[in-house]
C-alpha positions as CSV (number, residue, x, y, z in Angstrom):
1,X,-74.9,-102.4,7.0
2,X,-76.3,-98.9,7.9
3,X,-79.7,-100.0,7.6
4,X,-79.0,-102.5,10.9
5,X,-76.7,-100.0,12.5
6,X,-78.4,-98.1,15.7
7,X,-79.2,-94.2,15.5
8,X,-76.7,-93.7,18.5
9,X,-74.1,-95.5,17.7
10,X,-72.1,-92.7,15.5
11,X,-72.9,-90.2,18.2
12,X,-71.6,-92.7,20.8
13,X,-68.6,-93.1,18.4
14,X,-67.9,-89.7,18.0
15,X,-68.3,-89.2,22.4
16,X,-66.0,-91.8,23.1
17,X,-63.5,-90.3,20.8
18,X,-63.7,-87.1,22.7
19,X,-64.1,-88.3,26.0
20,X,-60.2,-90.7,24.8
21,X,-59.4,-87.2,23.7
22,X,-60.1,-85.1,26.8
23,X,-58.8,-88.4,29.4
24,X,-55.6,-88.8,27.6
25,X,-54.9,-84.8,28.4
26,X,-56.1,-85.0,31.7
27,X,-53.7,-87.8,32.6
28,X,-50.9,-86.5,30.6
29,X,-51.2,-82.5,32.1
30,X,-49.2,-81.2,29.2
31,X,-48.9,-77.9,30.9
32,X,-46.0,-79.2,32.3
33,X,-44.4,-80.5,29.5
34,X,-42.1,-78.8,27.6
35,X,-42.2,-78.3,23.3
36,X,-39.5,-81.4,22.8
37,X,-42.2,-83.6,25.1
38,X,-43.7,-86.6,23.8
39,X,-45.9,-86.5,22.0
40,X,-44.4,-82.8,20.4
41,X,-45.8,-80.4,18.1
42,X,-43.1,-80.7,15.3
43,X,-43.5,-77.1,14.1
44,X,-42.4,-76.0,18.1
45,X,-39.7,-78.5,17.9
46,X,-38.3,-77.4,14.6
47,X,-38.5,-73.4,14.6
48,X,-39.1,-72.4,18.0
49,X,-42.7,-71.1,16.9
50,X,-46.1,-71.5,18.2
51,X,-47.6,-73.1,15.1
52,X,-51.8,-72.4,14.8
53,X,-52.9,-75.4,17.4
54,X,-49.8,-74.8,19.7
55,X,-51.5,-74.1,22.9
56,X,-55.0,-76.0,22.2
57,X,-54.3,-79.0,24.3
58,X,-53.3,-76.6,26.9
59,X,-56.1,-74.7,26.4
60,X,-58.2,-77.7,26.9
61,X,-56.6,-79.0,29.8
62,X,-57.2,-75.3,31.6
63,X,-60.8,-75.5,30.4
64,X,-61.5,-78.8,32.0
65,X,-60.1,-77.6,35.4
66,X,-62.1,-74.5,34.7
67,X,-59.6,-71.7,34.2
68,X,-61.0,-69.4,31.4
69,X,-58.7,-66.8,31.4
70,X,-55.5,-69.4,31.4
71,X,-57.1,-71.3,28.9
72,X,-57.7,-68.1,26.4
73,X,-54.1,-67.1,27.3
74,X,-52.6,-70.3,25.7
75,X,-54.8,-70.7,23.1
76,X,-57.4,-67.6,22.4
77,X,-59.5,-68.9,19.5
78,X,-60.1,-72.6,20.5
79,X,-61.3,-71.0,23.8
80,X,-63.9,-68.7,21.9
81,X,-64.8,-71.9,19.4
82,X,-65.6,-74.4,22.2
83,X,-68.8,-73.5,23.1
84,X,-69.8,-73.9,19.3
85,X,-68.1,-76.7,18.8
86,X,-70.1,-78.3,22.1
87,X,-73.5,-76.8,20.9
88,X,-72.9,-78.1,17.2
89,X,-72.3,-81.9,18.5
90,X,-75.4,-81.4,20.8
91,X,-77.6,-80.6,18.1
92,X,-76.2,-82.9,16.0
93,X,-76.4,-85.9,18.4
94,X,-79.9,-84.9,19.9
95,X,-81.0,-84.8,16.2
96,X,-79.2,-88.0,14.8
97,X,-79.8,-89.9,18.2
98,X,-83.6,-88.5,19.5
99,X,-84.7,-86.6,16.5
100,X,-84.3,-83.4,18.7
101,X,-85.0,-80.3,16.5
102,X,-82.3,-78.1,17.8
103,X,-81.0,-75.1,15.7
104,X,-78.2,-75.8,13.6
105,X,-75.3,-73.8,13.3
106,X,-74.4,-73.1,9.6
107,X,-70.6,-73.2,8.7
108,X,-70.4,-71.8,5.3
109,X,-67.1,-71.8,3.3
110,X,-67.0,-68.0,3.9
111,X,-67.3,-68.2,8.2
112,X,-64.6,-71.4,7.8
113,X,-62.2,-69.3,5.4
114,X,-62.8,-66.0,8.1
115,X,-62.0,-68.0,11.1
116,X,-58.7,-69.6,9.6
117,X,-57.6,-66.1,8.6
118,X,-57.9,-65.2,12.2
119,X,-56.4,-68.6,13.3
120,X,-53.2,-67.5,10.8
121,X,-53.2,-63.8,12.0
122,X,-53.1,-64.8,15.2
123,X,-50.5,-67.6,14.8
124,X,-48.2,-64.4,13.7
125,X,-49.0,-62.1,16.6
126,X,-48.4,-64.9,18.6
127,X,-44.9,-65.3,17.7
128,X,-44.4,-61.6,17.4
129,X,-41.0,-61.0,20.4
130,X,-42.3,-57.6,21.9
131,X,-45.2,-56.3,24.0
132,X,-48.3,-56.5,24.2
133,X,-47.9,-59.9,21.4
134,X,-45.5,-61.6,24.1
135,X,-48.8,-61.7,26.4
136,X,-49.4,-65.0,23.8
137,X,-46.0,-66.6,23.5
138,X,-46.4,-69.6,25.6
C-alpha cells in the first residue's frame, strides 16, 4: 500500500492534525477556563499543581493571537520549542513532499533527556508558593 500512497499525503496527514489541533483551541479559548474545565488536565484537578504541559494549550492559544510574552508566562519551554518544532516539520515535509534539502535538526537521546530535565525542573519552580517562582503559577 505505500508503494501507491502519494509523497504528501503523510505530510498532509500530519497538517490537518495540527491545524484540528490549533482550531479546536482557538474555538475553545481555554484561557478562560478554569483547571476543573472540560476537557481537564487531571494532574491540576487532582493536586492543585501545574503538571509539565499545564499551560501549553494556553501558551498556544496566546501564540496564535501573537502574545509572546503571555505565551512564555504560561508555559516557558513550549514557547522556546515552537520555532523548532515548526522548522523540524518544514524540513521534514519540504523533504518527504518536494525533496527539498533543508537542514535537519538532530534530536539525539542526550538534547531529548536535557530538555525533559528542564521540562521537570521547571515543572517544580513552577509550583514553588513564593516570589519570583509564583511569576509561573498560572
Amino acid at each position: 500500500m505505500r508503494a501507491h500512497t502519494p509523497r504528501w499525503a503523510v505530510p498532509l496527514a500530519a497538517l490537518g492534525c495540527i491545524g484540528g489541533a490549533l482550531g479546536y483551541t482557538l474555538l475553545v479559548d481555554p484561557t478562560n477556563n478554569p483547571a476543573e474545565a472540560t476537557p481537564t488536565c487531571l494532574v491540576k484537578l487532582l493536586t492543585g499543581f501545574d503538571c509539565p504541559g499545564c499551560g501549553g494549550t494556553r501558551a498556544a492559544w496566546y501564540l496564535m493571537h501573537g502574545d509572546l510574552p503571555a505565551a512564555a508566562r504560561h508555559h516557558l519551554l513550549f514557547t522556546f520549542a515552537v520555532p523548532f518544532l515548526i522548522y523540524m516539520y518544514v524540513a521534514w515535509a519540504g523533504n518527504t513532499t518536494f525533496r527539498w534539502k533543508l537542514p535537519q535538526l538532530r534530536i539525539t537521546p542526550k538534547l531529548v533527556g536535557l530538555f525533559l530535565g528542564a521540562w521537570g525542573v521547571f515543572m517544580v519552580l513552577r509550583n514553588l508558593p513564593w516570589a519570583p517562582f509564583t511569576y509561573f503559577f498560572v
